[in-house]
C-alpha positions in Angstrom: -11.8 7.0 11.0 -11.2 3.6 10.2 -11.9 0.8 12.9 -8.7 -1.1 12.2 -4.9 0.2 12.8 -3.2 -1.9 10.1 -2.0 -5.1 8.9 -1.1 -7.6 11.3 0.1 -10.3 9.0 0.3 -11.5 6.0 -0.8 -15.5 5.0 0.8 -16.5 2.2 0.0 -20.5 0.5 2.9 -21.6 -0.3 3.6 -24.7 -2.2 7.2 -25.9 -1.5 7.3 -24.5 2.4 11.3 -24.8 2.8 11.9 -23.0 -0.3 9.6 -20.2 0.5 11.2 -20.0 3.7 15.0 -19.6 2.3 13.4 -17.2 0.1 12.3 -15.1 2.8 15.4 -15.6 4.8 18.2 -16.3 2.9 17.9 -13.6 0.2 16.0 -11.1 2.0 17.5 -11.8 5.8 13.9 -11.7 7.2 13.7 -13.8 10.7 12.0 -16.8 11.8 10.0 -16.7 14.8 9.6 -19.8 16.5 5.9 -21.5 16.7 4.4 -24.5 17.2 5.9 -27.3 14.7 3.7 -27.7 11.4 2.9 -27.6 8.1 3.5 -24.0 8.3 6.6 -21.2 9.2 6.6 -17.3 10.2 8.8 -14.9 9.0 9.3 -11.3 10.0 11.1 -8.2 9.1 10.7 -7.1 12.4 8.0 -4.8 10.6 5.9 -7.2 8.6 5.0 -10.7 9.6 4.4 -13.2 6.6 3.1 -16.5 7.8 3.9 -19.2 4.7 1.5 -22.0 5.2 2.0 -25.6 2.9 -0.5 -26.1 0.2 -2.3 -30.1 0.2 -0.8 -29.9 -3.7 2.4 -29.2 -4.9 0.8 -27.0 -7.8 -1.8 -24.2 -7.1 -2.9 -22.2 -9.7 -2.6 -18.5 -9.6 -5.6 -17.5 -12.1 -8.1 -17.3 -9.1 -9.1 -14.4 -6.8 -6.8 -13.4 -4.1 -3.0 -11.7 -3.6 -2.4 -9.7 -6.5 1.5 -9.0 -5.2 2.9 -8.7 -2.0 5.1 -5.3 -1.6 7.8 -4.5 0.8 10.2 -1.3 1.0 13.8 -1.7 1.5 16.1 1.2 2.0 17.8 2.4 -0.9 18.5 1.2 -4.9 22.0 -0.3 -3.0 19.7 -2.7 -1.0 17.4 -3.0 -4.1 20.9 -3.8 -6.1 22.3 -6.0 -3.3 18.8 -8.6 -3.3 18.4 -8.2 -7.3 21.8 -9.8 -6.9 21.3 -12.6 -4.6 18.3 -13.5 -6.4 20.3 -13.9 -9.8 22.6 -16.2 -7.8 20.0 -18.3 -6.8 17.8 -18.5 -10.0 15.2 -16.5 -8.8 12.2 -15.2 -11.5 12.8 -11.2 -12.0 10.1 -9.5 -14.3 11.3 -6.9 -16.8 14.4 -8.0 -16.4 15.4 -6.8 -13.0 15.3 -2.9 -11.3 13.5 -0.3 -12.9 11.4 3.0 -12.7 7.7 2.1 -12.0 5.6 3.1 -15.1 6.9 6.7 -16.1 9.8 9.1 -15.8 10.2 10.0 -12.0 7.8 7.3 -10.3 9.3 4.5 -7.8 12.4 2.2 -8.1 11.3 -1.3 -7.8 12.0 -5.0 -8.1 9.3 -7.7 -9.2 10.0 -11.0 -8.4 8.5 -14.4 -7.8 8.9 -16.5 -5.0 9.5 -20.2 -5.1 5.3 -21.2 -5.4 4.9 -18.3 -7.9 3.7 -15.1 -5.7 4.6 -11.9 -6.8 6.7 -10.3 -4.6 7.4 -6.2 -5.4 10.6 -4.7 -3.6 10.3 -0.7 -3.1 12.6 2.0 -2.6 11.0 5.6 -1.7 14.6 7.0 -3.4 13.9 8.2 -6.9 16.1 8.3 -10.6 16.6 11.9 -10.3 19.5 10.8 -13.2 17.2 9.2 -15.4 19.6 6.2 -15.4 17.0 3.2 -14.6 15.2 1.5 -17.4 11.2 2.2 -17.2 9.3 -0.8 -16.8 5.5 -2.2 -16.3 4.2 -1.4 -12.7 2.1 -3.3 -10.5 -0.7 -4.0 -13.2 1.6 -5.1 -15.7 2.2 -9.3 -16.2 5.0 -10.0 -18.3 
């Protein structure tokens, strides 16, 4: 049996903090918790606490080890449909061009995104195309 009982947070680098934040916020209605003032902000879900903490540089490069993607489940394809939508509004990176079918006929309905400093962010719906009427795309593996 495992000595741990599960994630307590996740730290994420960010490189524009503010932006990062309204991500979180804004587009998918997580809350802030109040902390000490900073160079960094926490966000939660009221399930999953992200802490966003300000990189020294504005760039950071993504081709060293770390995060692969970060994944969180919403509720159903609506609230899939509903955040796909506000993140078209605001001009937000979607890979594969938005919804689809993880993979292969039958796996899970997802959204890949990234967030304003470039993380890959999956959105994940335990409700399946039992209508075969989502496009199949790449899963977690695949980079566009």
């Amino acid at each position: 049996m495992a000595l741990t009982k599960g994630v307590n947070h996740v730290g994420l680098s960010v490189t524009d903090l503010e932006a990062s934040k309204a991500f979180f916020t804004d587009i998918l209605e997580f809350e802030t918790v109040e902390y000490a003032e900073g160079h960094h902000a926490y966000v939660t879900d009221k399930g999953t606490m992200i802490t966003l903490w300000q990189t020294a540089e504005k760039e950071a490069s993504v081709n060293v080890a770390g995060l692969h993607h970060l994944a969180l489940s919403v509720e159903s394809v609506a609230v899939l449909r509903q955040i796909e939508e506000r993140m078209k509004e605001r001009g937000i990176r979607l890979s594969f061009g938005g919804i689809g079918v993880k993979g292969q006929e039958g796996g899970t309905i997802a959204l890949f995104c990234y967030d304003p400093s470039g993380i890959r962010i999956e959105l994940t719906t335990p409700e399946r195309d039992t209508k075969k009427e989502i496009p199949i795309i790449g899963g977690c593996g695949a980079v566009e």
